[in-house]
DOMI-172602 format. One line per 5 residues: their letters; for each residue x, y, z of N, C-alpha, C. Coordinates in steps of 0.001 Angstrom, whole numbers, plus 524288, in hexadecimal, padded with zeros to 5 digits. Atoms other than C-alpha are relative to their C-alpha. Layout:
! residues N
A> X,Y,Z,X,Y,Z,X,Y,Z | ...
***
This chain:
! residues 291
XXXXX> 7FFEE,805BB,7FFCE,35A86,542E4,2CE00,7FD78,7FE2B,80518 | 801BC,801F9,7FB75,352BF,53B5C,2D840,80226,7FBF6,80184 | 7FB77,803A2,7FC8A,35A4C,5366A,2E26E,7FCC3,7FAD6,80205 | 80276,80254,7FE8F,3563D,52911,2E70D,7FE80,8001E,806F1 | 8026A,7FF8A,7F979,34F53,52867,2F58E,806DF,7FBD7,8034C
XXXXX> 7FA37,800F5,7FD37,35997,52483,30038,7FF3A,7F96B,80058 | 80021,804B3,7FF7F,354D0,516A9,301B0,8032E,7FCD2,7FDBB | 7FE49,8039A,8051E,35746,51205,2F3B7,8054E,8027A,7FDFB | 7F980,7FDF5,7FE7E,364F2,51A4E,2F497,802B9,7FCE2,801BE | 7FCA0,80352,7FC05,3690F,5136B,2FE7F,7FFEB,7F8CB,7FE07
XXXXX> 7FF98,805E1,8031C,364CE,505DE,2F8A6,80336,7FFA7,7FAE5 | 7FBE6,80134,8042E,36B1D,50660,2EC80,8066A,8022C,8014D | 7FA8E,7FD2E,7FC7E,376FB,50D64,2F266,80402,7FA1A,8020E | 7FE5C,80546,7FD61,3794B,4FEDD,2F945,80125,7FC42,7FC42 | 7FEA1,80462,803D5,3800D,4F487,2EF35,7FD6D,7FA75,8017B
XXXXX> 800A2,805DB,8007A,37A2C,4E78B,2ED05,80390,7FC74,8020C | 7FBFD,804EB,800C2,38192,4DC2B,2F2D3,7FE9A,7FCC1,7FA85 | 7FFDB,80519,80406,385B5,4D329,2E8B7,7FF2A,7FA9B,801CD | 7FF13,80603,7FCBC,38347,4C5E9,2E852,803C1,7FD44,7FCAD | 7FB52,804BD,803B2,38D8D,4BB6E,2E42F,7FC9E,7FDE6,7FDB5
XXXXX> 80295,80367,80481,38B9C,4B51D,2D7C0,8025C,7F9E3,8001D | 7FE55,803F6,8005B,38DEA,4A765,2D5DE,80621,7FE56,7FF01 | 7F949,7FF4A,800C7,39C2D,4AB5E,2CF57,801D9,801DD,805AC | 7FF4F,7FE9D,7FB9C,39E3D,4B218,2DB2B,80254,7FC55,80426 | 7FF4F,803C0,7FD5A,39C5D,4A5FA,2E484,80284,7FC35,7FE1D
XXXXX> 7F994,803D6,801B5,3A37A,49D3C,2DBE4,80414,801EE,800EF | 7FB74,7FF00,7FFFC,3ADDA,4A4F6,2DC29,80333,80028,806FF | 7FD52,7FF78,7FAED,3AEB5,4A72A,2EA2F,7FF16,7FA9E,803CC | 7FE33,804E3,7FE70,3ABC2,49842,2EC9F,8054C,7FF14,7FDDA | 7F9F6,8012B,801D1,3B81C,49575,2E44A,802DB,80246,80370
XXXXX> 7FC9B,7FECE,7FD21,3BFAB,49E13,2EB53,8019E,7FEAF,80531 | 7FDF6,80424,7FBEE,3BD86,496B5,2F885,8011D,7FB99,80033 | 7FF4B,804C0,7FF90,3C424,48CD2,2FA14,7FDE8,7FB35,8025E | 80343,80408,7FC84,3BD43,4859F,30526,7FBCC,7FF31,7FEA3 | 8059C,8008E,80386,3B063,48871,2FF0F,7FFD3,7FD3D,7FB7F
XXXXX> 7FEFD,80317,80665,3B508,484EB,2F130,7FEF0,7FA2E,8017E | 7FF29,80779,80186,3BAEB,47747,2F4B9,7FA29,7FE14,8048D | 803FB,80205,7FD94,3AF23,4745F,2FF0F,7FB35,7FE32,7FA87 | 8017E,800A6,804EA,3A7C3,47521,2F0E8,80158,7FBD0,7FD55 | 7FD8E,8015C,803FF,3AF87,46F5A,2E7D7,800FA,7FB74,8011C
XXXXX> 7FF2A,805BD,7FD29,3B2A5,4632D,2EF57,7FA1F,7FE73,7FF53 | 8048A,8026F,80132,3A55C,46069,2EEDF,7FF2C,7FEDA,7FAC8 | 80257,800BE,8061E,3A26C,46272,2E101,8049F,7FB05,7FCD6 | 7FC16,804ED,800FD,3AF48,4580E,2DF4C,7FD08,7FB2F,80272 | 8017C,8058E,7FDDB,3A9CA,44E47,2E8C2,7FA21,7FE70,7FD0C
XXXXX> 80468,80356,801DD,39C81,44E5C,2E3C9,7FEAC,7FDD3,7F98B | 7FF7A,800CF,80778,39F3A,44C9C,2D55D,804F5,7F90D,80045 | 80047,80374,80034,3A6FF,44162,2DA47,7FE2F,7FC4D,8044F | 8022D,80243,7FD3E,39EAD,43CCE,2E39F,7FD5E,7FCAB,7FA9F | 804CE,8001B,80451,394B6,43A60,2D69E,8021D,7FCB3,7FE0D
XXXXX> 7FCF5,80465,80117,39FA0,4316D,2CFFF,8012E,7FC40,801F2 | 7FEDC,803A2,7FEB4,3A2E5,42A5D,2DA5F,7FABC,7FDCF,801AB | 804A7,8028B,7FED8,3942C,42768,2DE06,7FE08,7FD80,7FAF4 | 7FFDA,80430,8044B,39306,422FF,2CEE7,80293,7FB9A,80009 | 7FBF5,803F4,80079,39D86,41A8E,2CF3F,7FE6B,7FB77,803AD
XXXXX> 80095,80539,7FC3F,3998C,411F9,2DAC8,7FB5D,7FEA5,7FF44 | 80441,8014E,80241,38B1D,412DD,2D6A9,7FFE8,7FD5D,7FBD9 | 7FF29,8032E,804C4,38E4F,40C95,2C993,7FECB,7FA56,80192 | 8029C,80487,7FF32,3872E,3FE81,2C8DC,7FBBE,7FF1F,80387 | 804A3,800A9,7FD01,37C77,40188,2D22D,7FB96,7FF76,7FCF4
XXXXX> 803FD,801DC,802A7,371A3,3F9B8,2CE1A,7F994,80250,8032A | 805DE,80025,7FEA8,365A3,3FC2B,2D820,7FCB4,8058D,7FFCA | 801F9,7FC17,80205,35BB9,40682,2D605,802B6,80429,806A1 | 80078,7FE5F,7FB29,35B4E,40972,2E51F,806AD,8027B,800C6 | 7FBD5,7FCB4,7FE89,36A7E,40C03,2E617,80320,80276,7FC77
XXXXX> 7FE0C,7FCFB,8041E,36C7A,4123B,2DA64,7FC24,80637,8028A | 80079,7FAA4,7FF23,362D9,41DCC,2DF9A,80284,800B1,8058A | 7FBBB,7FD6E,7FC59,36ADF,41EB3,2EC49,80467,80194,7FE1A | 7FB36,7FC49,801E5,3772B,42177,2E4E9,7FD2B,803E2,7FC9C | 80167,7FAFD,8050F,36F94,42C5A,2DA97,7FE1C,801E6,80641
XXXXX> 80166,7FC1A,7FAA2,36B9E,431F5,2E87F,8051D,800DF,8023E | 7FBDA,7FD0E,7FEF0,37810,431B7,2EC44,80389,80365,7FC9F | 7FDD0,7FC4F,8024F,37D56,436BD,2E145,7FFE7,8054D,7FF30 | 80360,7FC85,8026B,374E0,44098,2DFB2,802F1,80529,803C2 | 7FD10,7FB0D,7FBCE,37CC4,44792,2ED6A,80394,803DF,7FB1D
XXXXX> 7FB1D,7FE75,801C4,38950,449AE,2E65B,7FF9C,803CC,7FA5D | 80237,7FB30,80510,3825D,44EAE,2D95A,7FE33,80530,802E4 | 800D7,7FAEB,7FCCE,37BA7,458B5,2E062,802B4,802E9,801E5 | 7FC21,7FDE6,7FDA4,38857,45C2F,2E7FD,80275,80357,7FC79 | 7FA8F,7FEC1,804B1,39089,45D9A,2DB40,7FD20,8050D,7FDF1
XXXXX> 802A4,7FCFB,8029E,385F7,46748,2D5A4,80158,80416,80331 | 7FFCD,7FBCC,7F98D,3845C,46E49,2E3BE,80466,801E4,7FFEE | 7FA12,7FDD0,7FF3C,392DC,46FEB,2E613,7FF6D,804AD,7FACF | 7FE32,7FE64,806F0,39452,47512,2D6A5,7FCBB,80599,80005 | 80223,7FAB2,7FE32,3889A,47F64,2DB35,801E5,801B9,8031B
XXXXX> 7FD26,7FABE,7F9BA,39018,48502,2E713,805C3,80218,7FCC3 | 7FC22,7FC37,800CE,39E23,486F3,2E21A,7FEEE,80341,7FA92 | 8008E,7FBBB,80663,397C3,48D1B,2D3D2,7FC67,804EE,8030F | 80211,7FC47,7FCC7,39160,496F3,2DF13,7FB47,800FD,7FFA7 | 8059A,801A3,7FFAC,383F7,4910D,2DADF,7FC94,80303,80261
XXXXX> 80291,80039,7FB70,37F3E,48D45,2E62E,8016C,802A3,8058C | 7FFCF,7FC7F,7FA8B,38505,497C3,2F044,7FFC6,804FF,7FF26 | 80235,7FA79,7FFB3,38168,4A481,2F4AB,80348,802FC,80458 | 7FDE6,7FD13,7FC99,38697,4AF36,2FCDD,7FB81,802EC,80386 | 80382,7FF24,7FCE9,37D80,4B1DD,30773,80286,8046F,804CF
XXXXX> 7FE97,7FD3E,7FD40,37C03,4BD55,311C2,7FBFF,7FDA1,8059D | 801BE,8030E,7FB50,378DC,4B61D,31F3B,7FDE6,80590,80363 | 801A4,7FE05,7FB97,36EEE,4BBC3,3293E,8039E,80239,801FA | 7FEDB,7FD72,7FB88,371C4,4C48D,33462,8013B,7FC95,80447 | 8005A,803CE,7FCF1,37781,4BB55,33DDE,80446,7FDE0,7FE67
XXXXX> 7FDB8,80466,8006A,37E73,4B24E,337AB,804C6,800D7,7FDC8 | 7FAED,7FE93,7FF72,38ABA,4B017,33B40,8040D,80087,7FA89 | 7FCF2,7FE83,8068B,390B2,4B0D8,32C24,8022A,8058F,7FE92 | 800CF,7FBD2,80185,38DFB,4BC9B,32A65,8049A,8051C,802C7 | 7F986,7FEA8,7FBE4,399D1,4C22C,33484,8054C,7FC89,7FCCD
XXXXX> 7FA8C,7FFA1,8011A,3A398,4BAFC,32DFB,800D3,7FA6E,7F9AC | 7FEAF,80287,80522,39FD2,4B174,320F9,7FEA3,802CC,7FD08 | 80121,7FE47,802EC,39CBF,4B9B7,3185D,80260,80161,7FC66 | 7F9A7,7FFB2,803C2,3A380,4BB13,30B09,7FC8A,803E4,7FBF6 | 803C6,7FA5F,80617,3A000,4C46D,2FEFA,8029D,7FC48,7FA33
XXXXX> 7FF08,802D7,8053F,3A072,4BCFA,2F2B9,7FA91,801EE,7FB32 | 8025B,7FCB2,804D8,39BF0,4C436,2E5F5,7FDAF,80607,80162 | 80460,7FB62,7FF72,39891,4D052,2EC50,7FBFA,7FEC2,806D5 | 804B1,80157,7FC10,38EE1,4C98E,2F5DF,801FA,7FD8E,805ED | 7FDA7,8014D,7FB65,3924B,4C7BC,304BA,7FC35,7FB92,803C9
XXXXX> 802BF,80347,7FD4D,38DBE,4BC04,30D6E,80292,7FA6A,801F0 | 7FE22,80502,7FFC7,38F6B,4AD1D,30F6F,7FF96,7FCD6,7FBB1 | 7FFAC,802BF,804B1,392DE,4A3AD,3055A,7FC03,7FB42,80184 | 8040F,806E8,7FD1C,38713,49919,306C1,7FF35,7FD93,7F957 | 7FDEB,802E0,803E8,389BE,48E64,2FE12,7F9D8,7FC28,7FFEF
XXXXX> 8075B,8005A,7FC6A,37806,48B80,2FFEB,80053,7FBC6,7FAFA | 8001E,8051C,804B9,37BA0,4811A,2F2B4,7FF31,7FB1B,803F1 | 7FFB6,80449,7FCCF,37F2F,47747,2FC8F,7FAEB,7FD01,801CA | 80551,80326,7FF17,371CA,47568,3003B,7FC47,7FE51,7FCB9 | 80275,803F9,80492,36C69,47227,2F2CB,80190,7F98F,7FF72
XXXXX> 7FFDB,8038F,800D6,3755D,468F7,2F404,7FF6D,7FB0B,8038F | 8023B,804A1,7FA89,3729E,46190,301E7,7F927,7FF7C,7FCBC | 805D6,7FF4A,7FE5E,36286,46504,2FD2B,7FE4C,7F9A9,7FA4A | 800CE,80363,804A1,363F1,45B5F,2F07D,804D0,7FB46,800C7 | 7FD4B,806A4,7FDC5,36FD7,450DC,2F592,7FEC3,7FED5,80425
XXXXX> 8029C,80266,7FCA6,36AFE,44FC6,302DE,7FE04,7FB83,80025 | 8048E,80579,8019A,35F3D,448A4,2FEE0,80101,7FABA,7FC88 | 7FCD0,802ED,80350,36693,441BC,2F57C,80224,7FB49,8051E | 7FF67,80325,7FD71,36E54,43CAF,3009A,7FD89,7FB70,8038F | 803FA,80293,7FB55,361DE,438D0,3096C,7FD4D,7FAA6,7FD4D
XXXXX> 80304,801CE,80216,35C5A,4332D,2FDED,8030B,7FB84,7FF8E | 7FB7B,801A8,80174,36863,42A24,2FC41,7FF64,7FC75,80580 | 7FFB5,8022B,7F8FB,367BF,425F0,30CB5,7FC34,7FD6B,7FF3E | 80477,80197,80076,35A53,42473,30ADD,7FEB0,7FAAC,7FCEF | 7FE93,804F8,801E1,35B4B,41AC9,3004A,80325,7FB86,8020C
XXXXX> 7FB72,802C2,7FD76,36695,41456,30620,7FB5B,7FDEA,804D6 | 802CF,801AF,7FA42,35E40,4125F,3133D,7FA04,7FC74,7FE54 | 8036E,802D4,80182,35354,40DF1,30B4F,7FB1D,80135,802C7 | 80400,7FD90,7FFC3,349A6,41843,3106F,7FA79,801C1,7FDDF | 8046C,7FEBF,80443,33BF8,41AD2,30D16,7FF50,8043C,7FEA3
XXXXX> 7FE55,7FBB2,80399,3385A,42544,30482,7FD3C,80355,8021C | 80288,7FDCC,7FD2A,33098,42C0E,30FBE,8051C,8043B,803D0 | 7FA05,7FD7D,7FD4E,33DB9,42D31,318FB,80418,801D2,7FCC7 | 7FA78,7FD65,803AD,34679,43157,30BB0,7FD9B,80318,7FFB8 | 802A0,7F9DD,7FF4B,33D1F,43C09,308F1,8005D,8030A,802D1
XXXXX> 7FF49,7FECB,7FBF4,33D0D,43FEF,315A2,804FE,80472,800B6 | 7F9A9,7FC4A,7FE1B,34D26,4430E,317A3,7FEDF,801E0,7FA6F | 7FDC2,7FC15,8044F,34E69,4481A,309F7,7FB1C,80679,8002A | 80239,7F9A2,7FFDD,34356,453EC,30BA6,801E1,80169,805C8 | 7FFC0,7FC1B,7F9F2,34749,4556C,319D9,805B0,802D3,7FE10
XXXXX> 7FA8A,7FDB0,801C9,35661,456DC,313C3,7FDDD,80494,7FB09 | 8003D,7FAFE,804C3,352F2,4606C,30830,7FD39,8042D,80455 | 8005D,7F8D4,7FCF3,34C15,46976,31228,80319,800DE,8034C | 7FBF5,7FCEB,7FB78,357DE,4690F,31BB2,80372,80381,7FA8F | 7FCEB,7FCF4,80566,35F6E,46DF1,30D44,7FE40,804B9,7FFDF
XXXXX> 80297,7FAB5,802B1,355DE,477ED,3092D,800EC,8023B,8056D | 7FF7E,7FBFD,7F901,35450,47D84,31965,806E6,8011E,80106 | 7F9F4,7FEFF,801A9,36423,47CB1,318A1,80078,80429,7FD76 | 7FFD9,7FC8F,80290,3653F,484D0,30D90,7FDCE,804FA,800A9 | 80342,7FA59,7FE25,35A8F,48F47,31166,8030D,801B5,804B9
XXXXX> 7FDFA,7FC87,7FCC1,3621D,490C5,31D3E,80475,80336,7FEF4 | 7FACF,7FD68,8029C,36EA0,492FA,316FB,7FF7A,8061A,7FC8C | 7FF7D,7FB7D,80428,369A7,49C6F,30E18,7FB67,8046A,80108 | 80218,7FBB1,7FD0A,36092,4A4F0,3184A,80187,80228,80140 | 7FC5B,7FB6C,7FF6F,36674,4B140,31A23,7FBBB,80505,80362
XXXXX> 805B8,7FCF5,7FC69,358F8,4B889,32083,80252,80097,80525 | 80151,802A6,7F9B4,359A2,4B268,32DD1,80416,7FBCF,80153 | 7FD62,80358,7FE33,364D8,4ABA2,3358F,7FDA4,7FCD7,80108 | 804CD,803AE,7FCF4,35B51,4A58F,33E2B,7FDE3,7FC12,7FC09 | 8007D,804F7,80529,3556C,49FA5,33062,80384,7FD5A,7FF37
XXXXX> 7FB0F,80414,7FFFC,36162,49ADE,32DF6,8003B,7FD8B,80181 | 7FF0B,80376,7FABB,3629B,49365,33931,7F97D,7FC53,7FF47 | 8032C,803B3,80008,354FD,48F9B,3387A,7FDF2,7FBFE,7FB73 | 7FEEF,803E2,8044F,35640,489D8,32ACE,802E8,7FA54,8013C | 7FC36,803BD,7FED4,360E7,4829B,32E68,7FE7B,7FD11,802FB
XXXXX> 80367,80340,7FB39,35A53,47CA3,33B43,7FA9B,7FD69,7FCC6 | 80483,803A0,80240,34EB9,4791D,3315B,801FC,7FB6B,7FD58 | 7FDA4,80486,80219,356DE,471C2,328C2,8044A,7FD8B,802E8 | 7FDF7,80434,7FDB2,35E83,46AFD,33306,7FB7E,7FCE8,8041F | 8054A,80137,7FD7F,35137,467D9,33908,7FE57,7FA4C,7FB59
XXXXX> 800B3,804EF,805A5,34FAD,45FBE,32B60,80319,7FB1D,7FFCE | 7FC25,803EC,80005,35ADA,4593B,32BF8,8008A,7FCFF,8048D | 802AF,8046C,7F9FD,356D4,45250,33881,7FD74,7FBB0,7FDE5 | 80177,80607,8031D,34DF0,44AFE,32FE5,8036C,7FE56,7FD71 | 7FD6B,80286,80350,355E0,446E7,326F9,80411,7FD66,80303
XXXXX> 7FBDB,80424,7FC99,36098,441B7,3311A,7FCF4,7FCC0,803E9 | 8039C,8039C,7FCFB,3545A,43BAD,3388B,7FEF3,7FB96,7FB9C | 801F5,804A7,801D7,34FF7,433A4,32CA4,806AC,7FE05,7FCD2 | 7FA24,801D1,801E8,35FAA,431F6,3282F,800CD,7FC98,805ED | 7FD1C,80258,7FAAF,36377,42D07,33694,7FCA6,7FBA0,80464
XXXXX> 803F7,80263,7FD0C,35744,426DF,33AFA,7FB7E,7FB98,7FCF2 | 801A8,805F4,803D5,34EA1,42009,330F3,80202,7FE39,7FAF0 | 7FE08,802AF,803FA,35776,41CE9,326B8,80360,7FD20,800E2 | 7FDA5,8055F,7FDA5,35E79,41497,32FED,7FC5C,7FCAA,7FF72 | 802B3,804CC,8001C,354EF,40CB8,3302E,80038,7FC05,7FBA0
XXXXX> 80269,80147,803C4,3502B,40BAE,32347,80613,7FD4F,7FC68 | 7FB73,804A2,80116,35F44,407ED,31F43,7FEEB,7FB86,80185 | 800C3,804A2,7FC99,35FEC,3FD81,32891,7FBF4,7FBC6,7FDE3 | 8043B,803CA,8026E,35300,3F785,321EB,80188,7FE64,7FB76 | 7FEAA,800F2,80454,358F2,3F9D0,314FD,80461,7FD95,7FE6C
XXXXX> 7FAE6,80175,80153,36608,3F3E9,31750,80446,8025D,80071 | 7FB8F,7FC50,8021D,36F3B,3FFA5,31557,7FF61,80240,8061E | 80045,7FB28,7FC3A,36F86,405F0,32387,80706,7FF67,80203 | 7FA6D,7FEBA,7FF1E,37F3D,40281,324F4,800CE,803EF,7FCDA | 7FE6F,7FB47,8032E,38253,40B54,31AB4,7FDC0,803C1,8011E
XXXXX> 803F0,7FC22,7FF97,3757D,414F9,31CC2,802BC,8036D,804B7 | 7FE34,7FF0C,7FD75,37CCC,41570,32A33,8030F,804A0,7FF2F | 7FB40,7FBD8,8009F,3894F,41C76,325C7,7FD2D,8045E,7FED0 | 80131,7FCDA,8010A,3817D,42303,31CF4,7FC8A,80581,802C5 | 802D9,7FAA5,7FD15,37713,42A0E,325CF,80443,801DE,80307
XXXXX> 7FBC1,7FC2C,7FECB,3829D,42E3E,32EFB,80398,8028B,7FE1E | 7FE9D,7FCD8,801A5,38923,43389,32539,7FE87,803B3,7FDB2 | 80325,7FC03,80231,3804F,43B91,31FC1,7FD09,80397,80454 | 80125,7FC63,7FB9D,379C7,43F41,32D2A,80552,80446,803A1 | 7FB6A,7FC00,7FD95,38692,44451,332AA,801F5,804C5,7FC93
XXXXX> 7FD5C,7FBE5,80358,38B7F,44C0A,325B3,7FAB5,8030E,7FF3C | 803A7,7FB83,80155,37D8B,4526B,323CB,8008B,80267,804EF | 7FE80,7FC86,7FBF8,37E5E,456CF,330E0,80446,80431,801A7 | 7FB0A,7FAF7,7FEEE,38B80,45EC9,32F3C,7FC80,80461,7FB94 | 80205,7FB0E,8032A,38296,4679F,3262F,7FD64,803B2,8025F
XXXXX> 8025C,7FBC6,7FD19,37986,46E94,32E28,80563,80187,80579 | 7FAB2,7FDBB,7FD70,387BF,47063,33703,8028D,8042C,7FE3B | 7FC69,7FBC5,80287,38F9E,475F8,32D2A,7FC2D,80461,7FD93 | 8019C,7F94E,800A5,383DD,4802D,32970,7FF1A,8020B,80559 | 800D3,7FE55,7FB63,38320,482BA,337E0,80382,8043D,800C0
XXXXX> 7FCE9,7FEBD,7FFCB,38F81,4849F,337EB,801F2,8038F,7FD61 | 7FE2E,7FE4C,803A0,392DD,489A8,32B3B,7FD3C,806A5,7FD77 | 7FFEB,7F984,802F0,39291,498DE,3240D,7F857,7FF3D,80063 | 8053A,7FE93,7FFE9,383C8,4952E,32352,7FDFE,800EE,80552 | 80119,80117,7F91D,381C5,49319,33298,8009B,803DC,802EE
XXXXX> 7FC36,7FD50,7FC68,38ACE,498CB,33CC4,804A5,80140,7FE49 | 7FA73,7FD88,801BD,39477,49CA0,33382,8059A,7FE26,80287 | 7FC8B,800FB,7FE74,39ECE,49514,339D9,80432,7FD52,7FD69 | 7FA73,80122,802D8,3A554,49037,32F05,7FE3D,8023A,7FA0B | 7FE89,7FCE9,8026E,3A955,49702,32380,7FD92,7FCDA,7FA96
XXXXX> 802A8,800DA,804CB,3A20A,4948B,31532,80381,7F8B2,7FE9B | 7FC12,80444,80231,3AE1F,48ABD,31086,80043,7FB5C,80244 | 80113,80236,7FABA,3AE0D,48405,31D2E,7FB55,7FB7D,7FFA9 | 80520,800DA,7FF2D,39FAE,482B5,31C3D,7FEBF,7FC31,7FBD5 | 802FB,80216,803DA,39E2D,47ED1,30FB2,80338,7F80F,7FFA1
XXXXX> 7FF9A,804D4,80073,3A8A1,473C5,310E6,7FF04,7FC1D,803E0 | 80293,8013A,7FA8F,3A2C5,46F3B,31C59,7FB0B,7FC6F,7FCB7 | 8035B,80061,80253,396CE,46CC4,31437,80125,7FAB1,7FB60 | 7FD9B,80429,80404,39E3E,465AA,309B9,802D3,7FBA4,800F6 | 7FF40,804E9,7FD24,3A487,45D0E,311D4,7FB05,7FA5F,801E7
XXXXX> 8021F,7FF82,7FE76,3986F,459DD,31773,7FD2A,7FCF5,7FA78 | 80113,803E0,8023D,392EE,454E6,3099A,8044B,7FCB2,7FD2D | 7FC4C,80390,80238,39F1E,44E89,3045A,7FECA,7FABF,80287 | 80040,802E1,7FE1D,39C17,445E8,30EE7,7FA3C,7FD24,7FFCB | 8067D,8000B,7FF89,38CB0,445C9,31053,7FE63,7FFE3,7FBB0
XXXXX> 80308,80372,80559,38B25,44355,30074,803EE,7FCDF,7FE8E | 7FECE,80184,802C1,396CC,43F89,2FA79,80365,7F9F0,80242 | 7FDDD,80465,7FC61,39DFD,43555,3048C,7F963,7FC95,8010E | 80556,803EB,7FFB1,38D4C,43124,307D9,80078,7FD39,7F946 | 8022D,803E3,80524,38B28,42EC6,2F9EA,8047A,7FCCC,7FE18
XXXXX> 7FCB2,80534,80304,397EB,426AC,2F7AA,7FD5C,7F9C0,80363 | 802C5,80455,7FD55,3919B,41D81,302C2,7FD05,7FDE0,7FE25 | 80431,80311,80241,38626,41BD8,2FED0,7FEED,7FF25,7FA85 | 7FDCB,80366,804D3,38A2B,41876,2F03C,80227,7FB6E,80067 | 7FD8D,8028A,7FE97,39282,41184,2F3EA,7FDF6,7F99D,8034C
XXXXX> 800B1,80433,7FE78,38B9E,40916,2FB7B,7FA86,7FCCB,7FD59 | 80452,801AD,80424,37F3A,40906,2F297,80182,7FC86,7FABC | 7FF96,8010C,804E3,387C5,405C0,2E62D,80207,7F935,8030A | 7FEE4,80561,7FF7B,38A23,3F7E9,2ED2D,7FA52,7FE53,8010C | 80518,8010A,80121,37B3D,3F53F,2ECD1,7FE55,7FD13,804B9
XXXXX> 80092,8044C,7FB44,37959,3EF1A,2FA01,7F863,7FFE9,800C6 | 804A6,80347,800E6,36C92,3E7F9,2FC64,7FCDB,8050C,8017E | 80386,7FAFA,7FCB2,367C1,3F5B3,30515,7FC32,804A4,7FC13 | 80099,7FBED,802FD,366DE,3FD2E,2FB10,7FDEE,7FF63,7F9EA | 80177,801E8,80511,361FE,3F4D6,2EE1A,7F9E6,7FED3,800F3
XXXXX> 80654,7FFA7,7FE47,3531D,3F681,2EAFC,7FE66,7FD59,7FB4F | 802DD,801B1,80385,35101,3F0B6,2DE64,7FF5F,801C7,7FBCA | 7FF80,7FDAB,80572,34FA5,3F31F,2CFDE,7FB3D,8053C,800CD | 804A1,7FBE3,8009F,340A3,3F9E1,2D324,80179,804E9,8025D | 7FDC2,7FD46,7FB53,3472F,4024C,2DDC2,7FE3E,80679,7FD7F
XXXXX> 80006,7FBB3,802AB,3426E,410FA,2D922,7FC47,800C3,7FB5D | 804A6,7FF62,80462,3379A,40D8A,2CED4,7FBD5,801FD,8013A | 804DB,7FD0A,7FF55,32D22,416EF,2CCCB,7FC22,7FF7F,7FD77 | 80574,80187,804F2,322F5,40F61,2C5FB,801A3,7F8DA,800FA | 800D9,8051C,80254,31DA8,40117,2C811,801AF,7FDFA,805BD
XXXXX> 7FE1E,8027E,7F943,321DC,401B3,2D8C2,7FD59,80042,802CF | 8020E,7FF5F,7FC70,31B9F,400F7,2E1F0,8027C,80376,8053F | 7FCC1,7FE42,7FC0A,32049,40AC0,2ED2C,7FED8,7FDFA,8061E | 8001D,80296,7FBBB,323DD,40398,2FA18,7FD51,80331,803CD | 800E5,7FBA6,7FAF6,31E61,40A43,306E5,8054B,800A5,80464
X> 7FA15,7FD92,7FC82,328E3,4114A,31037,7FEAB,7FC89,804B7
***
């Protein structure tokens, strides 16, 4: 019988890691508790976030603030889906972190066989598609041109996508890090034309009391995000997956679903700022204004 050479001995000799299957990660989301309900609370709030943003929207007549609420709505849909992909173990993976990074000493869990960190990398489908949603929503509200809305919404989808790539680079710490520094490099614009010319452009349009609350609340809660991955199992490992994740979820309970009761809320009373007219949105027979 011919024996095989020592190389390919020794390679097959060595078992495959497994990887977790989707049953797998469901199962071992269910089983945490802190992880679970950090989930599950969401997928409650944003299913009635969606009702209660119908309900107060009901009788809105103008074209113009009927697409600010379908922009705002549009967060909480996205959420309800998003959430519904992470705890069915979708949208997460079990990842084996670089050389370096600090996880790797002491988060590491084995679920299905497969050993690593639980990265829950859904989350950023769902900032990369409500984000913009939200900007698009300010933007309107502020009564921005369609030069400066363009603008934040591609500068925000590439802080998402550069987010995500960092999270889910496993090569190179250093990448890591320098992902992350690209897409918080992005998000500079976007809190430059959120904090700087859409004051204005409120103010012209009428709405900058409200726009007010709104940009500081949205500039302060996006800013606890690039924190808590600093911070969090993706970062410096300083706080623990469950931790991390409700950190995160806090973080939009507030930053979609408390924003978008506002600004319903204050849209479904039709105030003069915000009413454009029956033509408002016609694509045929307009003339388009200059910015």
């Amino acid at each position: 019988m011919t024996s095989l050479p020592a190389t390919a001995a020794s390679f097959v000799s060595v078992p495959l890691q497994e990887s977790a299957s989707q049953a797998d990660l469901f199962e071992y989301i269910l089983g945490d508790t802190l992880l679970a309900s950090s989930l599950y609370v969401n997928i409650a709030l944003a299913g009635l976030a969606i009702l209660v943003f119908a309900g107060l929207a009901r009788g809105i007549e103008d074209p113009r603030a009927k697409l600010i609420v379908i922009a705002t709505m549009t967060v909480p849909v996205v959420s309800l889906a998003s959430y519904t992909g992470l705890v069915s173990g979708l949208t997460v993976s079990i990842l084996e972190m670089p050389a370096g990074h600090p996880a790797v000493d002491g988060s590491y869990v084995t679920v299905g066989g497969q050993e690593g960190v639980v990265s829950l990398w859904g989350r950023y489908l769902t900032w990369a598609l409500s984000t913009p949603a939200i900007l698009l929503a300010l933007g309107l509200l502020a009564g921005s041109n369609v030069t400066k809305l363009l603008t934040a919404i591609v500068f925000d989808i590439a802080m998402c996508v550069t987010g995500l790539t960092a999270a889910l680079t496993t090569s190179s710490l250093a990448l890591r890090w320098f992902w992350f520094l690209m897409s918080c490099a992005f998000f500079v614009v976007v809190l430059y034309i959120l904090l700087v010319e859409w004051p204005d452009d409120a103010a012209a349009a009428g709405t900058a009391e409200v726009f007010e609350t709104l940009k500081y609340l949205t500039a302060f809660m996006w800013l606890g995000y690039p924190i808590v991955w600093a911070l969090g199992v993706e970062g410096l490992a300083l706080l623990p997956v469950g931790v991390t994740s409700w950190a995160y979820s806090a973080l939009d309970i507030i930053a979609k679903y408390l924003f978008g009761f506002l600004v319903v809320r204050y849209v479904a009373d039709e105030p003069r700022g915000v009413v454009a007219g029956g033509d408002y949105g016609a694509t045929s027979g307009v003339t388009p204004a200059d910015d």
